[in-house]
N, C-alpha and C positions, 0 to 999 in steps of 0.2 A: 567102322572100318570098311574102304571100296570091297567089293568081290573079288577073286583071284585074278579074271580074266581084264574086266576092269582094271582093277590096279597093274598089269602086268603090262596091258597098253599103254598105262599113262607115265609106268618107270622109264619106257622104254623111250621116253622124247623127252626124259628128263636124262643130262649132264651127269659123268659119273660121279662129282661132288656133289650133285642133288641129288643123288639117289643114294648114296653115303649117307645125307643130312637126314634123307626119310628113314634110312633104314635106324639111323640113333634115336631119333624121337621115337620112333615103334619098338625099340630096345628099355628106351627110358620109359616108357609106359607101361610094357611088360616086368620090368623091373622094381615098379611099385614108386620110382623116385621120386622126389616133392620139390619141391623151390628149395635151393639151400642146400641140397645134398652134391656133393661132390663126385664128377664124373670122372672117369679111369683116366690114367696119363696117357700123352702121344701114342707109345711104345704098347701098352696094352689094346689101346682104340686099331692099331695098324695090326696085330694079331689079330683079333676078335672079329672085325669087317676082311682080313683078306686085303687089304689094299696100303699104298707106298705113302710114305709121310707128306708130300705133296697135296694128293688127296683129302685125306683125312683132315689137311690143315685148313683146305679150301671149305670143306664138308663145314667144319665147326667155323671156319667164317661168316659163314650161309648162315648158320642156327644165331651165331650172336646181332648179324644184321636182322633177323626174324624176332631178336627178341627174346631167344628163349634158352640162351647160355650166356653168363653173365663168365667173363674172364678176369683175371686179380694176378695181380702179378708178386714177387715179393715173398716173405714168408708167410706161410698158409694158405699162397696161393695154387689158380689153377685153373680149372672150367667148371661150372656150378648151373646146377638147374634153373632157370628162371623163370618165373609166372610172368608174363606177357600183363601191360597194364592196361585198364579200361581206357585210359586216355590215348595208348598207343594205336590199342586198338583201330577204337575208331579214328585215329589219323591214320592210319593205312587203309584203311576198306574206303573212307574218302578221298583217297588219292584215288582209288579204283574208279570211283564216282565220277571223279574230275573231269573226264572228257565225255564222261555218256550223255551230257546233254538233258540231266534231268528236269521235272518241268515241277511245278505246286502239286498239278494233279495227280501226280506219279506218287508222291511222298504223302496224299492226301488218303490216296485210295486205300494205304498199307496203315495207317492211321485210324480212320474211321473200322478197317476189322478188327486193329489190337486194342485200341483205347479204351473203349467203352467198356470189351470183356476185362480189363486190367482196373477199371472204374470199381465193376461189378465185384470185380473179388476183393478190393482193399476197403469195401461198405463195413465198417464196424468192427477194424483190424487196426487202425492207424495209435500211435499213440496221440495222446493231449501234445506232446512237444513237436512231432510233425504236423501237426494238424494246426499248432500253433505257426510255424517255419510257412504251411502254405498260407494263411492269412496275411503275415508277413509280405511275403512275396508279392501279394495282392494290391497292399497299401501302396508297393512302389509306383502303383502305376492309379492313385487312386483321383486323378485328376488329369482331364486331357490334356495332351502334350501341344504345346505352341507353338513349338519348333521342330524341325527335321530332325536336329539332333534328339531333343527328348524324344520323339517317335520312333527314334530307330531304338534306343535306348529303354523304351518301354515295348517295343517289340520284343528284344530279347529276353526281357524279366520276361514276359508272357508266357514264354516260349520255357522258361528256368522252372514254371509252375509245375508242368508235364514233366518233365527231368526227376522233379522232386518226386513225384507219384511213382516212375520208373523204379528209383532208386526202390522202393518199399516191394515190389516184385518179390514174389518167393522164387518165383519160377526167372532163372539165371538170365539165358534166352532173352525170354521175354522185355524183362529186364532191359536188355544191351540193347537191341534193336530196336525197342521205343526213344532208348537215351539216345540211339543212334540219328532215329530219324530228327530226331528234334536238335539237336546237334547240325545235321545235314540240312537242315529246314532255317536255324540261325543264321548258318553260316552264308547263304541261298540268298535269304534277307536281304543281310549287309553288302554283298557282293554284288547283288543287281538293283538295291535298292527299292526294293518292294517296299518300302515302309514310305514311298513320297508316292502319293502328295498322302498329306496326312489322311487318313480313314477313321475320321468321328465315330461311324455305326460299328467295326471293326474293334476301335478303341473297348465302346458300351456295350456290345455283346459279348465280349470275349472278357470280362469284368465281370458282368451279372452271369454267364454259364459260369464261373470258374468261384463265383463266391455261392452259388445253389450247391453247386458239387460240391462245395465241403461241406454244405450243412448235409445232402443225404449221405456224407463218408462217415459224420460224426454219427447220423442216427442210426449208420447201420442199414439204411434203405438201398438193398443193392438194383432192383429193379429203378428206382430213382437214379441212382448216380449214373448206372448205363445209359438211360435216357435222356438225361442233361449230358452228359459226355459224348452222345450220337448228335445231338442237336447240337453241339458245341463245334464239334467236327464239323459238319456239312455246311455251317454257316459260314464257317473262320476257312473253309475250301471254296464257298463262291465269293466271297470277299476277298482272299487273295490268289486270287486266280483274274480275279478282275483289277490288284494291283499288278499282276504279271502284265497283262495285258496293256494298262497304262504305261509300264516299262519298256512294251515294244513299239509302243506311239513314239514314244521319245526318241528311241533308238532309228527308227526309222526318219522321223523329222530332223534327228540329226546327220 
């Protein structure tokens, strides 16, 4: 939660429906509520806040475009608590993304600090059926790609390998903002076309790091897996960084 003063400067350049909407979420928090629990009607919300139905109505517009009131109309309906979905998510915080003009190296440098220590913790934690899922994964790509398409195509499985490790995260966090970047990092790909002209060594390193790392996840070798998962990063960052580069030859020549 901000500070008093903190938060008292930032109500204060928020709209009195955003400041309504905050003040119901900090209600619904204190109130213990879950996804699925049902929130007070119009008439009680315009007592409780102090404020005219107008309001109140704009307020809980704001939460339902945010995600996090789900409205039902009908019998048994009404406004209801909503958990916010990982997929939501991250399509919002990448729309944030959208104009900042991110670059490889940006999305590399926050990669190379979380990987490895997310490497290190899942050494000897995974079951046989994910460990199965990541080999899986591996086979999709287990032969160079010929064409643009299959490259762009086995860019992304490469990229789905990471996701899957994400996913196994104890820690929430951690978690979402690996699946984030790699998400932001697919997406990055296909939109500027990082994946032409094809990259052979890119192909076969990012292949041989990603088939080592299961064997030190399987044995439980967490020093191992950090260090194939460091060297995996820094490689798979100057390989594309050097197809960023190639994409701005293009761009320019055209």
């Amino acid at each position: 939660m901000l500070p008093a003063t903190t938060r008292s400067k930032t109500e204060h350049r928020l709209s009195r429906p955003s400041r309504v909407a905050e003040e119901i979420k900090q209600w619904v928090v204190e109130q213990g509520l879950l996804p699925g629990d049902r929130l007070p009607g119009e008439t009680e919300l315009m007592a409780r806040f102090a404020m005219a139905k107008g309001t109140i109505r704009e307020a809980m517009r704001i939460l339902e475009a945010q995600g996090l009131i789900k409205t039902r109309t009908g019998p048994g309906g009404g406004s209801f608590v909503h958990e916010v979905s990982r997929g939501r998510a991250k399509a919002l915080l990448g729309n944030y993304f959208y104009f900042k003009d991110l670059t490889v190296g940006d999305i590399y440098q926050l990669r190379r600090a979380l990987e490895p220590e997310l490497a290190a913790s899942l050494a000897g934690t995974l079951s046989q059926e994910v460990l199965a899922e990541l080999e899986a994964n591996i086979a999709q790509y287990s032969e160079p790609a010929t064409t643009l398409d299959e490259e762009r195509a086995q860019h992304v499985a490469s990229l789905r390998f990471h996701a899957i490790l994400a996913e196994q995260a104890d820690n929430s966090l951690l978690s979402f903002v690996i699946d984030f970047m790699v998400n932001l990092l697919s997406d990055l790909t296909v939109h500027r076309k990082l994946y032409e002209p094809i990259n052979r060594e890119l192909w076969a390193k990012g292949r041989d790091y990603q088939a080592r790392l299961v064997m030190a996840l399987r044995a439980g070798d967490k020093g191992a897996a950090r260090a194939v998962m460091t060297a995996h990063m820094d490689t798979a960052s100057r390989l594309m960084r050097g197809q960023e580069v190639e994409m701005m030859k293009r761009f320019i020549d055209e």
